[in-house]
C-alpha positions in Angstrom: 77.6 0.1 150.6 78.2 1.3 154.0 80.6 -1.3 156.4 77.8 -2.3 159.3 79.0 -1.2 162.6 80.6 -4.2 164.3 78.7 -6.0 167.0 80.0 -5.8 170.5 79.6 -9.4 172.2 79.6 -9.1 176.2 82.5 -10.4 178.0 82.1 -13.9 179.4 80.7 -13.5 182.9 83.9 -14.9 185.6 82.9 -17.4 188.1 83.2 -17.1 191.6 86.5 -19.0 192.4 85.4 -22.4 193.3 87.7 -22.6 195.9 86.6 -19.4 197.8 82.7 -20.8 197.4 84.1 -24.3 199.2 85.4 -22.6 201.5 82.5 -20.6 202.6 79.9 -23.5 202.7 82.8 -25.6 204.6 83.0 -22.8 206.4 79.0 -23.1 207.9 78.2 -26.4 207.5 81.0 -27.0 210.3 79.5 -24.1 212.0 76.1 -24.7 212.2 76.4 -26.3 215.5 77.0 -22.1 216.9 74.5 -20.6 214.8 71.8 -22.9 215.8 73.2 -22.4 219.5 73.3 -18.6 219.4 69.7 -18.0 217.8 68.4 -20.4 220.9 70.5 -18.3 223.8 69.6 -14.8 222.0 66.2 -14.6 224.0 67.9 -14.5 226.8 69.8 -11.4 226.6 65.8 -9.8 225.8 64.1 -11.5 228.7 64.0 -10.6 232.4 66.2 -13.0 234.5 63.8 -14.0 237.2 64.4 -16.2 240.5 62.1 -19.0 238.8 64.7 -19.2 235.9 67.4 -19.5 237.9 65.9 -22.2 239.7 65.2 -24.0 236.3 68.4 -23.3 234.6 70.3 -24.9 238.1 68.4 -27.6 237.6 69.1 -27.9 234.1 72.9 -27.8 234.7 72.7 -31.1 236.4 71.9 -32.5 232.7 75.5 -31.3 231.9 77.6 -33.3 233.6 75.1 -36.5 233.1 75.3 -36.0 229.9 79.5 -36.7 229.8 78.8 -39.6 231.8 76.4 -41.3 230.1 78.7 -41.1 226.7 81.5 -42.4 228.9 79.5 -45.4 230.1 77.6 -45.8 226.2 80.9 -45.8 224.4 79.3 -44.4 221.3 79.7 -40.9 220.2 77.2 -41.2 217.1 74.5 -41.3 219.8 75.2 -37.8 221.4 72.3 -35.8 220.0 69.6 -38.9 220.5 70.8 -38.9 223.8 70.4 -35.6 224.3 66.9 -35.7 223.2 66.1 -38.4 225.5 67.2 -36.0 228.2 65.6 -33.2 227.5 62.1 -35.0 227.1 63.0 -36.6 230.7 63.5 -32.8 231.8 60.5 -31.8 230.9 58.3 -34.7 232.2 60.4 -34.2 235.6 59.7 -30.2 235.3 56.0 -31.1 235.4 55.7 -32.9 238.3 56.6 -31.9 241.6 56.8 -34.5 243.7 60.5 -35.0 243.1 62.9 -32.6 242.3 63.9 -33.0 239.1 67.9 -32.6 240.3 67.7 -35.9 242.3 66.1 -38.1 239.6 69.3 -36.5 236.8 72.0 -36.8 239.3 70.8 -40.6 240.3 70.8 -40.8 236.3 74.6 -40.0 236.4 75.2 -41.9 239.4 73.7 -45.3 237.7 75.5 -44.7 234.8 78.7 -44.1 236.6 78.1 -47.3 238.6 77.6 -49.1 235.3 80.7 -47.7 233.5 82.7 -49.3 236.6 81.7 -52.2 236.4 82.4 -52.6 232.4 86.0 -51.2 232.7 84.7 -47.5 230.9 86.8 -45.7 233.7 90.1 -46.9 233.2 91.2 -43.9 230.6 91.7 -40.5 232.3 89.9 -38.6 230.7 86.6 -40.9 231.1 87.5 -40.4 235.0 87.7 -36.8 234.5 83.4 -36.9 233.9 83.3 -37.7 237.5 85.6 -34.6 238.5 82.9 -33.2 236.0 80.0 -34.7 237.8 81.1 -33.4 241.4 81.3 -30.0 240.2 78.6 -29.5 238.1 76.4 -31.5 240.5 77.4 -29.4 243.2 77.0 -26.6 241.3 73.2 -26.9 239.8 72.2 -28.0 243.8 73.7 -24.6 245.1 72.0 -23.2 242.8 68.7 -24.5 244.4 69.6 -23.5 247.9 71.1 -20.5 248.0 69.5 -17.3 248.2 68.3 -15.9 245.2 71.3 -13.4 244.1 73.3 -15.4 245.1 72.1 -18.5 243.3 72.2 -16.7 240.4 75.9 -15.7 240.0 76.9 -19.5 241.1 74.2 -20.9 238.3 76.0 -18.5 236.0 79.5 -19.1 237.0 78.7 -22.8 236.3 77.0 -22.6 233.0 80.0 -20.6 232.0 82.7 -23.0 233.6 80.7 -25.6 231.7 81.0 -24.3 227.9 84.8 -23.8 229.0 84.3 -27.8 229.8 82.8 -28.8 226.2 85.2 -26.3 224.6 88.1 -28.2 225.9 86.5 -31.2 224.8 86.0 -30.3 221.9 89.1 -29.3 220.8 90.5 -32.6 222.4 87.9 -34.0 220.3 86.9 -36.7 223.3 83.9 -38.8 224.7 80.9 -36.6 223.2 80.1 -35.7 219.2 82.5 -32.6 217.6 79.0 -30.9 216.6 77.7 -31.4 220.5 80.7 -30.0 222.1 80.6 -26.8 219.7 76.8 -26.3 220.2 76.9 -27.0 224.0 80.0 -25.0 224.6 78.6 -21.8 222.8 75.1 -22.3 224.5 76.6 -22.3 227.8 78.8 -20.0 227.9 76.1 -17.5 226.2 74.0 -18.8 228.9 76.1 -17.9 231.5 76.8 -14.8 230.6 72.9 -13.9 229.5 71.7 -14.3 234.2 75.3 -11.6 234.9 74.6 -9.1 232.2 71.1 -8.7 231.8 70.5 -7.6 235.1 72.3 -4.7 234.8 70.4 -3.2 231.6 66.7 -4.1 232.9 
């Protein structure tokens, strides 16, 4: 009788180090905030950057600044993105219209809210006074924007779109007054904003 040949059993297949596959899903679930922020500011860098953008985007920026404030005066960081939302929807209504420019009705948003924070003692830590550095700025900024000559408008909207994600980038890594996810999303966004009404010019 012949000895059968022996049978080769294949090699247990190795896992993936479990540590390395935490560390990649860690990795984007804390991230999500930038990918979701790049894929909405990647049409920009594909689309023609016209004087009626501009004009939108300053007004736009005047949502930044509220936004700060109305945390400060709220006092509740969990409500960042619904209070975002609410925002936006209020844009769009005000976009519609146009018997008021929708600038006025935000910045008298932030200006209530200020009031408000006052009144309740929100102000007396520095950095909640620094949203009204933040407010001035940005305010200023997005109203420029709407008054200036076209060219010209555009490199201050852009210069204040940037300055802005430099804003929630600070905050962020201060960790202060608005959600972690929000400053990482926002600060991305704007500064990919920003950069979208300089560059694309020059290539279209």
């Amino acid at each position: 009788m012949t000895e059968s040949a022996a049978t080769v059993e294949p090699g247990p297949t190795v896992p993936a180090p479990p540590g390395r596959a935490r560390g990649i899903a860690a990795f984007a679930a804390s991230r999500w905030p930038t990918f979701v922020a790049v894929a909405l500011a990647a049409d920009g860098f594909f689309s023609a950057v016209t004087d009626g953008l501009v004009r939108n985007l300053a007004s736009a920026m005047a949502l930044l600044p509220t936004m700060y404030v109305i945390m400060v005066a709220l006092d509740r960081r969990r409500l960042t993105w619904p209070v975002l939302g609410v925002l936006l929807a209020g844009f769009v209504a005000l976009e519609a219209q146009d018997r008021v420019p929708p600038v006025v009705v935000i910045l008298a948003v932030a200006l209530a809210a200020a009031l408000w924070s006052h009144r309740r003692g929100r102000f007396a830590d520095g950095y909640a006074r620094l949203q009204l550095v933040g407010l001035a700025l940005f305010g200023a900024l997005s109203v420029a924007g709407l008054l200036l000559a076209p060219e010209a408008a555009r490199y201050v909207v852009a210069a204040g779109w940037f300055g802005h994600g430099v804003w929630d980038a600070v905050h962020l890594i201060r960790d202060r007054v608005v959600a972690r996810s929000w400053a990482q999303w926002c600060a991305v966004l704007d500064v990919l904003v920003g950069l979208s009404l300089v560059l694309v010019p020059l290539w279209t």
